[in-house]
GUDOBA-189755 format. One record per atom (N, C-alpha, C, O): x, y, z. Coordinates in pm, whole numbers, plus 50000, padded with zeros to 5 digits. Each point is the difference from the previous one (the first is absolute). Example, Ala and Ser with C-alpha at 12.3 -4.5 7.8 and 13.67 -1.06 7.14 Angstrom:
BEGIN
513194943150780;499115011950000;500905012050000;501044999850066;498615010749862;500825011950006;499235010950073;500515011150017;
This chain:
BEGIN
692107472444017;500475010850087;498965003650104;499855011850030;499514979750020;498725001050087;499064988850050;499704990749925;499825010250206;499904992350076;498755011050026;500005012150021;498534973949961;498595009850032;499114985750039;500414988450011;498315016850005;498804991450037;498455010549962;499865012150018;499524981649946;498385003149994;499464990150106;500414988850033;498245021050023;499764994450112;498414998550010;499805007149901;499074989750135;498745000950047;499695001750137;500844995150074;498145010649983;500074998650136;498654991250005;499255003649910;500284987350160;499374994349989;498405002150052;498914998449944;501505005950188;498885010250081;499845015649929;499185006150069;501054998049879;499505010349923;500005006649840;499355009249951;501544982849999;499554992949834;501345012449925;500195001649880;500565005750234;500965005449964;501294995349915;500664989950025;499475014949921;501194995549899;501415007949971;499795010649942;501634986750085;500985005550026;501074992949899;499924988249968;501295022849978;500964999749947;501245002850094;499445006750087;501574992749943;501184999450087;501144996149931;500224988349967;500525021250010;501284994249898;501305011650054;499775010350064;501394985749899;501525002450023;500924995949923;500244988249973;500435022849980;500904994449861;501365009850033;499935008850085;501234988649842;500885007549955;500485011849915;500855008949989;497834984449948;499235011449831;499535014550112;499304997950099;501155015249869;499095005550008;498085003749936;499434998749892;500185006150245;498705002749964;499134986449971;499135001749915;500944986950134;499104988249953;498824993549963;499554990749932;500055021450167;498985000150072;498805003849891;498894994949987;501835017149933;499235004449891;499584992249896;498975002249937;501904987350040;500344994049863;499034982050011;499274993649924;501315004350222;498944990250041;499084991950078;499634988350005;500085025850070;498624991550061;498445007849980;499635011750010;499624974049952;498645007449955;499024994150066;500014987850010;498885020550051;498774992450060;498485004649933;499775007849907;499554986650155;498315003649925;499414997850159;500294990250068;499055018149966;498684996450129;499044990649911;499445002449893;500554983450209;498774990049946;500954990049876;499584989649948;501305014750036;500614994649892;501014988650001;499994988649954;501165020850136;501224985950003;501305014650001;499885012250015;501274979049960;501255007750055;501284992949911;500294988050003;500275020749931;500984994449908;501795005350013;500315011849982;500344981350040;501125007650001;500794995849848;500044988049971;500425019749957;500814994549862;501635002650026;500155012050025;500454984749976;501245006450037;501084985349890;499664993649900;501655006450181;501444994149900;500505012449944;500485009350065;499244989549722;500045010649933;498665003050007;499194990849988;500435020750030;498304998350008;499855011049899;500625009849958;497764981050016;498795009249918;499075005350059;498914994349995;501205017350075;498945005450047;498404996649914;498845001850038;501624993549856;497944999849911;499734985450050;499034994949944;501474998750129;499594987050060;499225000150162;499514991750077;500635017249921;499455003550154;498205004849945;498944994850034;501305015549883;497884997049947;499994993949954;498974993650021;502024998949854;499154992349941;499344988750124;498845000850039;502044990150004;499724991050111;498495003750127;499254991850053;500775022149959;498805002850056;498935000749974;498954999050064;501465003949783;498675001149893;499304981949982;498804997550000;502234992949989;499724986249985;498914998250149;498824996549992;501865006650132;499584994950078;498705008250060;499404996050099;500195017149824;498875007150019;499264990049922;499254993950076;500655001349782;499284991949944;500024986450019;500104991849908;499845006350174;499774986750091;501054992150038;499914992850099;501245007949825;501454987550016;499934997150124;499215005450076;501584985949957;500455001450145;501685000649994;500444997649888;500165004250173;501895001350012;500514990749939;501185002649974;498434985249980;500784988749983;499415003449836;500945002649925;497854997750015;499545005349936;500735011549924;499984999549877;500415006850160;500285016249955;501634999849966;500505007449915;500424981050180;501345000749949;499844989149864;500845001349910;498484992150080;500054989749856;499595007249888;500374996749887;498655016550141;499945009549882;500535008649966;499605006449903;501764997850180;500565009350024;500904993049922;500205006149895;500584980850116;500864994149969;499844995749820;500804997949908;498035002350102;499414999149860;499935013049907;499594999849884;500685006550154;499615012449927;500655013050004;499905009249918;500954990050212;500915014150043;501744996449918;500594989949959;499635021650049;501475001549884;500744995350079;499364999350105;502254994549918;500864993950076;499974995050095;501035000950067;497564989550003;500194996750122;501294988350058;499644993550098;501475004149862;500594995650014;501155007650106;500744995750088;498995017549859;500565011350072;499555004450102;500665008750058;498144987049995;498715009050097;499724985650139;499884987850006;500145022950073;499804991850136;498235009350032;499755012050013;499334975549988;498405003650058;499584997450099;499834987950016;499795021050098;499474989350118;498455009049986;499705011849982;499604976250038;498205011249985;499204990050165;500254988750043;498855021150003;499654991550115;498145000149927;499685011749983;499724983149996;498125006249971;499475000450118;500644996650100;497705009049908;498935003750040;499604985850075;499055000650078;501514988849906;499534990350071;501594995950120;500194995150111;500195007749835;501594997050110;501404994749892;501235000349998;497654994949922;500784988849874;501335007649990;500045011650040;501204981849903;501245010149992;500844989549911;499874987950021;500975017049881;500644993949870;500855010749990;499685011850010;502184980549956;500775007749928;500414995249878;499794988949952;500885021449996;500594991749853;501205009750026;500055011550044;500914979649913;501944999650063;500174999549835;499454990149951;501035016249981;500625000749899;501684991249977;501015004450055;499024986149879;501644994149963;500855007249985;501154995950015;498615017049953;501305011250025;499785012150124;500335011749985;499134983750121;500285008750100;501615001850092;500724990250019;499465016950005;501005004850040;501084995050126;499915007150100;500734985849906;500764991550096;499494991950105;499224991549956;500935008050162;499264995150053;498335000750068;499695007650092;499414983149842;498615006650000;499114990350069;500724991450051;498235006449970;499214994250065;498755001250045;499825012150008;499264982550025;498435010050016;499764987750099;500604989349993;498335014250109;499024990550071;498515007850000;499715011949992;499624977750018;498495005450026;499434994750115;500594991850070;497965013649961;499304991750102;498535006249984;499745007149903;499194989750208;498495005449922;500155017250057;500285002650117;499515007049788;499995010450016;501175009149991;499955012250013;501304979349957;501435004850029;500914992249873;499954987949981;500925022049936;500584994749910;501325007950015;499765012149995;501164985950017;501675002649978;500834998949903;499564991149928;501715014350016;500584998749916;501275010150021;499965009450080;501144987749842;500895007149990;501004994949912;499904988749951;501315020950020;501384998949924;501095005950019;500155008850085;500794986649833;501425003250091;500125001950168;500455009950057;499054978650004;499635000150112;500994993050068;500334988649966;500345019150158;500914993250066;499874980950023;500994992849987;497895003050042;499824989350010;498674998449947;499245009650001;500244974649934;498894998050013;499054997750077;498914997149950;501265003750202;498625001050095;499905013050025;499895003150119;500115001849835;499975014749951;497795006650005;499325006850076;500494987449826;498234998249990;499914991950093;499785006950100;500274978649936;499394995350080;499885006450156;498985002250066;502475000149968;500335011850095;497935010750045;499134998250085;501015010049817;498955004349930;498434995950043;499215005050080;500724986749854;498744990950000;500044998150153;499115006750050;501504987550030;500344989950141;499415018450068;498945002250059;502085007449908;499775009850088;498595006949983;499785008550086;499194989649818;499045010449961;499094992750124;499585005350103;500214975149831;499434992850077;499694998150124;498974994750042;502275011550043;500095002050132;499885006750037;500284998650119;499185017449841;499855015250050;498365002750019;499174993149940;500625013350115;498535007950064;499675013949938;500875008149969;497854993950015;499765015150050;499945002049865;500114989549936;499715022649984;500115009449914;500754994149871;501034993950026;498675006749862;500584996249917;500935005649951;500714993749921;499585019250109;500995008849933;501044994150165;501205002149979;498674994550100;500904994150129;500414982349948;500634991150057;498915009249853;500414985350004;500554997449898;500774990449995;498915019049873;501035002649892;501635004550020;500924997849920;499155008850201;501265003450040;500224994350090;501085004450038;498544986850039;500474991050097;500904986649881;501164995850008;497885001249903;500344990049907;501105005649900;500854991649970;499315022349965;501365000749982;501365004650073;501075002849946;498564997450212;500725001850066;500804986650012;501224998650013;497794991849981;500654984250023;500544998549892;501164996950029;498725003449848;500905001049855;501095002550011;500944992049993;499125023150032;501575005949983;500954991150174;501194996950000;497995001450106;500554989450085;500764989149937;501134997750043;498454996049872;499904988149955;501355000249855;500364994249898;499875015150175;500735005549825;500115011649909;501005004949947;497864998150049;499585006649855;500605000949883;500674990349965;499275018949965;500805002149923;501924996950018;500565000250110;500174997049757;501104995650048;501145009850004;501164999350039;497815014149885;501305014350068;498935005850032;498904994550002;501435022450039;498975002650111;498765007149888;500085005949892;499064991050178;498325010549953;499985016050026;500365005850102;499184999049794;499685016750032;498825002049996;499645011450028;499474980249943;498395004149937;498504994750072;499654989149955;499905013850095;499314991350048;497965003249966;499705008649917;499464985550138;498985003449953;498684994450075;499974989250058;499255017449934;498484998050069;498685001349980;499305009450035;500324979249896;498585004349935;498684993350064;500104988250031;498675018249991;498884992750058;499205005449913;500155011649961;498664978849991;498935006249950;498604994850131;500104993250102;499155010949859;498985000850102;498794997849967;499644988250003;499385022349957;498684994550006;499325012949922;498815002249980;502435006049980;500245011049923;500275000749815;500594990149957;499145017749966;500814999449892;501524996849989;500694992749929;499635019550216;501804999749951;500734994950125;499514999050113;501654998249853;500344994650133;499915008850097;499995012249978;499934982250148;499575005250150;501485007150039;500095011750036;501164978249948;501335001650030;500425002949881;499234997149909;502075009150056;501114996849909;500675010650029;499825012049976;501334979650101;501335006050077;501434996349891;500204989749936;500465019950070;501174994049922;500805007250043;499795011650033;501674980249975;501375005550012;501104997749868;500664989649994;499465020749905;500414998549936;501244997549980;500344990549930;500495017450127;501504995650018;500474999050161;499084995250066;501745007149992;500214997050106;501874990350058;500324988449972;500285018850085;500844992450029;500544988250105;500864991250009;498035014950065;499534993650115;499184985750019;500514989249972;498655011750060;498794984650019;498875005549935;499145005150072;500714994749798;498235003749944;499184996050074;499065006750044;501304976649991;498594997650079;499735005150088;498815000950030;502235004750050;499505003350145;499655016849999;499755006850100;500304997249782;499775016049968;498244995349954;499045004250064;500844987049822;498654997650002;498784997150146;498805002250017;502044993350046;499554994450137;499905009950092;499085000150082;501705007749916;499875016150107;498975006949883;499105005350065;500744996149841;498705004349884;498574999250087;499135007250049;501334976349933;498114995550016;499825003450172;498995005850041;502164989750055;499325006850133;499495011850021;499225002450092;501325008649798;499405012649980;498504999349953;499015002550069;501004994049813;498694997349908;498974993550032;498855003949983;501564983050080;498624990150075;499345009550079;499275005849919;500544999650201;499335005650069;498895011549913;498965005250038;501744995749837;499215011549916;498974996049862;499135005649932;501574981250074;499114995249880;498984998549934;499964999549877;498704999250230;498975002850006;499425012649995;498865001849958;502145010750100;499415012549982;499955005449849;499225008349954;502024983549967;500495006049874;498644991349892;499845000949878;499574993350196;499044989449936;498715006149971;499254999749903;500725007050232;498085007349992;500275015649972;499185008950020;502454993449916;500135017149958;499604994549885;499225007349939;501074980950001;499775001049877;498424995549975;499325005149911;500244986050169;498644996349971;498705013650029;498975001549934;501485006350175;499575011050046;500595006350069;500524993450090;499745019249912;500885006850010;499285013050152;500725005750082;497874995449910;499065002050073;500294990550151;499965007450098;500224982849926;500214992650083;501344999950052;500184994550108;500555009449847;501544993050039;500585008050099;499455010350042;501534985949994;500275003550144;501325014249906;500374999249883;499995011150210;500845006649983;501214994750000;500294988750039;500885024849886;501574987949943;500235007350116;501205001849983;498545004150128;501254997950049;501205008149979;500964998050074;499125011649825;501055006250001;500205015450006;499115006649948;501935000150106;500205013449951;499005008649896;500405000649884;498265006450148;499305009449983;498504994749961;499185005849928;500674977950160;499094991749937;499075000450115;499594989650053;500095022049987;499225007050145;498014998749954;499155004050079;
């Protein structure tokens, strides 16, 4: 019931989740990142405890290709579970479970991994992959450029309500995490009017938290 990608940026070691489903709220359930770490999306029927565990593998050295063979080894029903993980080096590995959900499919490439189910068609991810590959600029701009080309391409094979946005950074917690939980409309493009809001601010919300002494004013009603 969802169509996502984990991403790396290559010039700045950023790491992104980007996903769209039918499921409400998806966003919550599966996408997980680590700054320095890597980027995991778990989704199909998903287990949210596959998203640390998998980070936890790849904090202790794994690499992605690495981390789905232990995952596969050791996690409860992966037969049921769709994995896409990208690591700290670009490396990127999925594991497609034999009982994922109608039509499914994943592509990868260095830094960029895709996947999806019950998906109108299978170039669906590749769609995906082709679109991340070809975008500029900002990583949270190229995560939604690339599932903009998805749901182009197809997406899902009835419509999406959910959509999602995760960056980690250079921080403990993620930098981004935008979500549209339900929605009747285009999640993605509600996530996407999100981040044109949020990008310009991201950095300020960065040094309130690192120092709070430094940071620039919000800006708002009685913040004189």
């Amino acid at each position: 019931m969802t169509f996502s990608l984990v991403a790396r940026c290559a010039d700045t070691g950023m790491f992104g989740v980007a996903i769209s489903s039918s499921s409400p709220a998806v966003a919550a359930r599966c996408s997980h990142s680590r700054a320095g770490v890597g980027a995991i999306a778990s989704q199909n029927i998903t287990d949210p405890t596959l998203g640390p565990k998998g980070l936890d593998l790849l904090a202790g050295g794994m690499s992605a290709g690495d981390a789905i063979a232990s995952l596969r080894e050791t996690a409860n029903h992966m037969d049921y579970r769709q994995v896409l993980i990208v690591d700290a080096k670009g490396g990127t590995a999925i594991h497609s479970g034999c009982q994922a959900l109608g039509t499914w499919s994943e592509a990868q490439a260095r830094n960029v991994a895709s996947g999806g189910n019950l998906l109108a068609t299978e170039t669906v991810p590749q769609a995906i992959v082709d679109g991340f590959l070809a975008s500029s600029g900002h990583l949270g701009d190229r995560l939604i450029a690339a599932l903009r080309a998805g749901l182009s391409a197809g997406g899902e094979a009835g419509p999406v309500h959910s959509a999602g946005l995760m960056i980690a950074g250079n921080v403990p917690w993620p930098i981004a995490d935008l979500r549209c939980d339900w929605s009747e409309d285009c999640p993605i493009e509600n996530i996407a009017a999100a981040w044109e809001i949020y990008k310009p601010q991201l950095d300020a919300y960065i040094q309130r938290a690192i120092d709070p002494r430094e940071a620039p004013g919000y800006g708002v009603p009685g913040d004189e």
